[in-house]
N, C-alpha and C positions, 0 to 999 in steps of 0.2 A: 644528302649526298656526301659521302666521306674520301676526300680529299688522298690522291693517292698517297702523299705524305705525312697524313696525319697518325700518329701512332697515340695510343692510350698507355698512357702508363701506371702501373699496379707496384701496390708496395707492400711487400710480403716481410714474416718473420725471416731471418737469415738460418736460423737454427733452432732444432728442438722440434715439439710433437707439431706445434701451428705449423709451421716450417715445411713440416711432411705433409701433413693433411692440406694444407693450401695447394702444393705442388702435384698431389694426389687428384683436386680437385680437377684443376687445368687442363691434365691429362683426360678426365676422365669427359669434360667438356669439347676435349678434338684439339687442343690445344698444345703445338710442340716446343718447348721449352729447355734448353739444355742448361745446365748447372753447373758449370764447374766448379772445383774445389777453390773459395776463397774468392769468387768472382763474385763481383757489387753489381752487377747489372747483365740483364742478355734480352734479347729479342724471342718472339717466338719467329718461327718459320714459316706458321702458315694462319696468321692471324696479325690484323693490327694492333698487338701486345709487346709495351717492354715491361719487365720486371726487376722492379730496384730491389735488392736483400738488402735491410733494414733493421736495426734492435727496434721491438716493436713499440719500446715507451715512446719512440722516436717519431715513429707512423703519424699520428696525428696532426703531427708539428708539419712534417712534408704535406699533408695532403693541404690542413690551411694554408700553408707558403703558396702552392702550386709546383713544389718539383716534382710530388707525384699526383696523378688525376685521383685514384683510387685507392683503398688497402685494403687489405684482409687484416685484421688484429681482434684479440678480445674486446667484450664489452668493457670487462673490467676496466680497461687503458684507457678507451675512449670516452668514458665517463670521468675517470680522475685526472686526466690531461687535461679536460673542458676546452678545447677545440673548436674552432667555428668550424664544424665538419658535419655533414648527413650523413645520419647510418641510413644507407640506405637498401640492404635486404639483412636478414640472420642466414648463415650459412648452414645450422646447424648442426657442426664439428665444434670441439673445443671447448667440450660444458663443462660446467664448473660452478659454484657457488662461493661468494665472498661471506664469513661468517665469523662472529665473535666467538671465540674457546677460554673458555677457563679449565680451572683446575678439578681434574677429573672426582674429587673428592668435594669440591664445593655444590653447593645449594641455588642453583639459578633460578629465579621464580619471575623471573620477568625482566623487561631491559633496564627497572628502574638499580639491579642489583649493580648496575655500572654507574650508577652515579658515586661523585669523587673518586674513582677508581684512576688507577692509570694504565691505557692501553698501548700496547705496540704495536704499529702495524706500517704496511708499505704504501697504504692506500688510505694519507688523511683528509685529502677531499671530500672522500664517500663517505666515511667514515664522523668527520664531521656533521655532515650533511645528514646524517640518521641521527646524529644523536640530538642536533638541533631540533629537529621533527618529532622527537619524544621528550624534549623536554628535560635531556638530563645535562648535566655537566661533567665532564673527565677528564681527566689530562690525556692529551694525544702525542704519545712516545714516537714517530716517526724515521724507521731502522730500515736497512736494506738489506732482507737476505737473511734467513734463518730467522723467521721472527719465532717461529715455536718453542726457541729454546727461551726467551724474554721472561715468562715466568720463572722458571725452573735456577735461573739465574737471581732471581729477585727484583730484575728490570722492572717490572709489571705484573699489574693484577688480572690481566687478559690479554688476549690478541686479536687481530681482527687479519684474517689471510683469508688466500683463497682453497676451500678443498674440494678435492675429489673424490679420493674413498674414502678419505678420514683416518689411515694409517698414520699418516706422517705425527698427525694427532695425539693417536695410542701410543704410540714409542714416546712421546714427549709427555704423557699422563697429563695430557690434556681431553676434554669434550666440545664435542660442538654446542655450544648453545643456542644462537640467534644467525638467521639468514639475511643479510640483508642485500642479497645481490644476485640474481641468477645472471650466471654467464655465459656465453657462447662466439665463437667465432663471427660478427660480421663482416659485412661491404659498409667501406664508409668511403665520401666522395665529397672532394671540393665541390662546393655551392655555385662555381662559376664557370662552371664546361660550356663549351661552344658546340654549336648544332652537331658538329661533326664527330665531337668526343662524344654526343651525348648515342648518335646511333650507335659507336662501338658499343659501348656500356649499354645499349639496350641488346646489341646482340649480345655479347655479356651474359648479359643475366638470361634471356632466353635459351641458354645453355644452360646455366647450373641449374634454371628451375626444372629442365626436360630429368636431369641428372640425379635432384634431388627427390621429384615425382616418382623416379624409377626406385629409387631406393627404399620409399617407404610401402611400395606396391609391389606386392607377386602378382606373377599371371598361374591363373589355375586350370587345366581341365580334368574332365571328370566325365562319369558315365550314371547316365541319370535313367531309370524305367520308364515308361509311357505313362503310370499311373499314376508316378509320383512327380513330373517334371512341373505341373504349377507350383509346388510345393516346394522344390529345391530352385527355381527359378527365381520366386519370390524371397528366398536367400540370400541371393546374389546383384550389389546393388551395382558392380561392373561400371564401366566408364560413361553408360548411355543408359545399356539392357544388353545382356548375356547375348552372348554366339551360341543357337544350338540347329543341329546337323543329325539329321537321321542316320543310322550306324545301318552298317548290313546286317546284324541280325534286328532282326524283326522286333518290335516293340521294345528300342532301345532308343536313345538318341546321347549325343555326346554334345556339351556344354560345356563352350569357355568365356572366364569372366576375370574380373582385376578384384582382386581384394587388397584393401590397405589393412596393414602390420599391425595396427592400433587394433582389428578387430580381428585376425586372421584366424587366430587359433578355435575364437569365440562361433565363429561361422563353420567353420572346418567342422568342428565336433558335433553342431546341427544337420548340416550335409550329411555326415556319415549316418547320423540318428534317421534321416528322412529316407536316407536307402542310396544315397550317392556312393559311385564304387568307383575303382580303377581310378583313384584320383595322384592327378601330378601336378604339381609344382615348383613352379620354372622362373627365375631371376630376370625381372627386368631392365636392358640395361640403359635403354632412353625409354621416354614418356614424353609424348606430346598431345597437347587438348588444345 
C-alpha cells in the first residue's frame, strides 16, 4: 500500500547524452517531469517520482547515503565508486566500453604487454582490479579529463577510458587494445527501501520493461496464401502464436505477429522467400506479457 505521501526519489545525470536519455525514458514510461534550466530537483505530476539532477560520479554516494532511493548512472561509475548500492535492472541506453589504448604503431599481443608500463586513466579501481586478475603489475597514472592525449604527451604508455566509436582514439593515434568493461546505463537502488518505496519502484520498472519490450519488437502483418500459411506460420515465433484472419478474397488469409530486432531482417527475407506478400511494419510503442 503506498502511502499517499510517500514519494520515490530518482537521481539522474544533470547534463549531457545519460541526462537526455534518462529524461527520454520517463517520458516515454507516462512519466511527466518538468526541467527547468539549472533546477536540482522537481516532482513529476502524475506519478510518485522526485528527481534529483546530480553529477553522476556523485550518484552512488546519494543512493548509499539515502538522499536518493534510486539512479540512473553508468556501469562504469557504479563499479569504481564501489558503493553499497544494487544495480538493480540495465537500462539499455548509454553503451559504451571501458578499454586500454596504446599507441597506434605499437605491437599489443596480450595484456601481459602492460606489465611495468604506466597507465592513465580516470578509472583506477577497475582498472586495478583487471590488472590484479591477470597478474600484471603497472603504474596507475590516475588524471581527470583528456586522458587520450597522456601518451602523446609522454605521461604514459597507455590508457584505459571509456569508448564508443573509437574516434576520439584515431585523432590522438591511438588503438583500442583490451576491453575490460561493457557499459550501459542502469537502475541502481539503496539496499534499504521500505514496503512502500519498494511498490513505487516496482511500478517503476513495470514501465520501462513494457517500454523497453516495445523497442526491441515490431509488430508485422502480412498476407500469406492458403497453401503456404503452415509454412509462414511456422516462421513466426510472435508473443504466444500468430493472429491469422481469412481476407475476402478467397484463398488468402492475413497474419499478424511480433518479431524481435535481433532476428527481424533474418525472418522477413524467409517470409518473402515462402510467398508472404503485402507485408507492413509498425513500431511498438508499449509491450506488455
Amino acid at each position: 500500500m503506498i502511502n499517499a505521501n510517500t514519494v520515490l526519489k530518482l537521481a539522474v545525470q544533470k547534463s549531457g547524452r545519460l541526462h537526455d536519455d534518462s529524461m527520454k525514458l520517463l517520458k516515454e514510461c507516462g512519466i511527466d517531469i518538468t526541467n527547468g534550466v539549472n533546477k536540482l530537483k522537481s516532482e513529476a505530476s502524475n506519478f510518485p517520482l522526485e528527481v534529483f539532477f546530480l553529477r553522476d560520479d556523485d550518484i552512488p554516494q546519494y543512493i548509499e547515503d539515502a538522499v536518493a532511493d534510486i539512479g540512473f548512472v553508468g556501469e562504469n561509475v557504479v563499479y569504481e565508486k564501489n558503493k553499497n548500492v544494487q544495480v538493480e535492472h540495465k537500462l539499455g541506453f548509454g553503451k559504451c566500453r571501458l578499454s586500454i589504448a596504446v599507441d597506434k604503431n605499437e605491437t599489443y599481443d596480450g595484456v601481459q604487454y602492460l606489465q611495468g608500463k604506466r597507465i592513465a586513466t580516470s578509472y583506477p579501481l577497475i582498472l586495478n582490479d583487471f590488472l590484479q586478475k591477470n597478474n600484471v603489475t603497472a603504474e596507475i597514472h590516475e588524471i581527470s579529463g583528456s586522458v587520450e592525449i597522456a601518451p602523446g604527451i609522454g605521461l604514459a604508455h597507455a590508457i584505459c577510458d571509456l569508448v564508443s566509436s573509437g574516434s576520439t582514439l584515431f585523432m590522438n593515434g591511438l588503438k583500442e587494445a583490451e576491453t575490460i568493461l561493457q557499459s550501459q546505463a542502469v537502475l541502481i537502488r539503496n539496499k534499504d527501501l521500505d514496503e512502500a518505496q519498494q511498490t513505487i519502484l516496482d511500478k517503476l520498472l513495470f514501465r520501462i520493461q513494457a517500454v523497453k519490450k516495445a523497442k526491441n519488437n515490431k509488430y508485422i502483418l502480412l498476407n500469406a496464401p492458403e497453401e503456404k500459411l503452415g509454412e509462414i506460420i511456422a516462421l513466426l515465433p510472435g508473443m504466444k502464436s500468430p493472429t491469422v484472419t481469412p481476407l475476402a478474397e478467397k484463398g488468402w488469409h492475413s497474419v499478424h505477429s511480433v518479431l524481435s530486432e535481433d532476428t527481424f531482417w533474418d525472418i522477413i527475407e524467409k517470409l518473402k522467400n515462402a510467398g508472404a506478400q503485402g507485408i507492413l511494419v509498425i513500431p511498438i510503442e508499449k509491450m506488455i506479457i
